[in-house]
C-alpha positions, 0 to 999 in steps of 0.5 A: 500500500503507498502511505502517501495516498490519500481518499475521501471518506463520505457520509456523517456515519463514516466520518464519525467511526473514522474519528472514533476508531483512530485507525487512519491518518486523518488530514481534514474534514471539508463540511457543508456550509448549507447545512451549519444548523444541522445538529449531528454536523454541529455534533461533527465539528465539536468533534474534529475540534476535539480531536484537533482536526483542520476542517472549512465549511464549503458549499455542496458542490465541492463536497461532490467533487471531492468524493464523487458521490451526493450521498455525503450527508455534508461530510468529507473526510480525507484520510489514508488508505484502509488499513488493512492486516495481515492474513497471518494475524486473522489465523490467530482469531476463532471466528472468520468470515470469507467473501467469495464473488461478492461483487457489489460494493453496496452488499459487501458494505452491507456484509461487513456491518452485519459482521461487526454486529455479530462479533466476527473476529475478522474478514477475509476478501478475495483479491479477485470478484470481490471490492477493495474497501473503497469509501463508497463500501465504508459507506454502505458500511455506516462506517463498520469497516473502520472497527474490523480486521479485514484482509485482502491478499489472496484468492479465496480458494487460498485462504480455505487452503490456509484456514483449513490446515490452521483447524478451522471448520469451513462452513460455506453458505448455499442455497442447496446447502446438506444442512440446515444453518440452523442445526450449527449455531448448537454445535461446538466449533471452537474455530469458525470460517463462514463463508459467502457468496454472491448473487449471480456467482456464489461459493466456488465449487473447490470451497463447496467441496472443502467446507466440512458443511455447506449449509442453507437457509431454510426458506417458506417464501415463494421467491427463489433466494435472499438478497446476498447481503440479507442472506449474510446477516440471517447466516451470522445471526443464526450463529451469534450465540456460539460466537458471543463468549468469543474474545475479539 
């Protein structure tokens, strides 16, 4: 990763988890100077004051230039790149999650804010078919990327290989999963990679074939499948319980 890159953080929720975790270098905040009565911005500036961070208010215009989005809620960050960590420190957690061909960025953001609900110890993302940690998925995120510990490095057959040798059980969510996820969340598993597909493609066949259980959602609906990142959320609450006692 170059240090010297920089990005732009968007959204009052990003912003303010950005300054909460203090994970970042943080270099200014640009805030919109249409919206000065707006309590949570009001709420925002004594907080970029508090944490002495440079800050101007501009008009709407340049906040979307700055980060190419209307869905900034009046608040810029500019800070460095995601930080993320090594594969190998993730192997010294209990309780992982893999994204495997997860594409949008709006369902991966969606995906990992589920994950720091539910006390995942951290997330895998495949270097391929799956978004870096761009602003746009922090957004969607409401900023959850920035209190989690999530690797990008390899392809996700890669880091099964790694999490199987290291004594995880793989389990890998399908639609025509042998087993009922409900059935696991009773079970003990010390050390646990969930993993997740996408909608148009979903958990390799080489993952489906390594997972010691590949499970589904049992479904009463008529329509064929769950939204991915709905599905994601429906999966980690299935599993909290066993995960609740777990040190993160």
């Amino acid at each position: 990763m170059n240090n010297n890159k920089k990005e732009f953080l968007f959204g009052l929720n990003p912003v303010f988890e950005a300054l909460r975790s203090g994970r970042r270098k943080i270099y200014r905040a640009v805030l919109n100077a249409s919206s000065k009565n707006n309590p949570r911005l009001k709420k925002l500036a004594g907080l970029l004051d508090t944490h002495k961070v440079p800050y101007t208010w501009e008009e709407k215009g340049r906040l979307i230039s700055l980060c190419n989005s209307r869905e900034n809620q009046g608040a810029v960050l500019e800070v460095s790149p995601y930080p993320y960590v090594p594969f190998s420190t993730q192997l010294e957690k209990s309780t992982l999650m893999l994204l495997d061909n997860v594409e949008d960025p709006h369902n991966v953001g969606a995906i990992l804010r589920s994950a720091e609900v539910f006390g995942f110890d951290g997330v895998l993302l495949a270097n391929r078919g799956v978004p870096e940690v761009y602003p746009s998925v922090v957004k969607a995120s409401a900023g959850a990327t920035e209190f989690l510990n999530i690797t990008r490095e390899m392809p996700a057959n890669s880091y099964v290989r790694a999490a199987y040798d290291a004594g995880f059980t793989i389990v890998a969510l399908d639609v025509k999963g042998t087993v009922d996820i409900r059935e696991l969340h009773a079970m003990s598993i010390p050390r646990l990679l969930l993993v997740i597909g996408g909608e148009d493609k979903s958990v390799g066949q080489y993952i489906l074939n390594k997972a010691d259980y590949v499970a589904r959602l049992e479904q009463k609906g008529k329509i064929s499948s769950l939204n991915a990142s709905v599905a994601a959320g429906v999966a980690m609450f299935s599993l909290a319980n066993r995960l609740v006692t777990d040190d993160r």
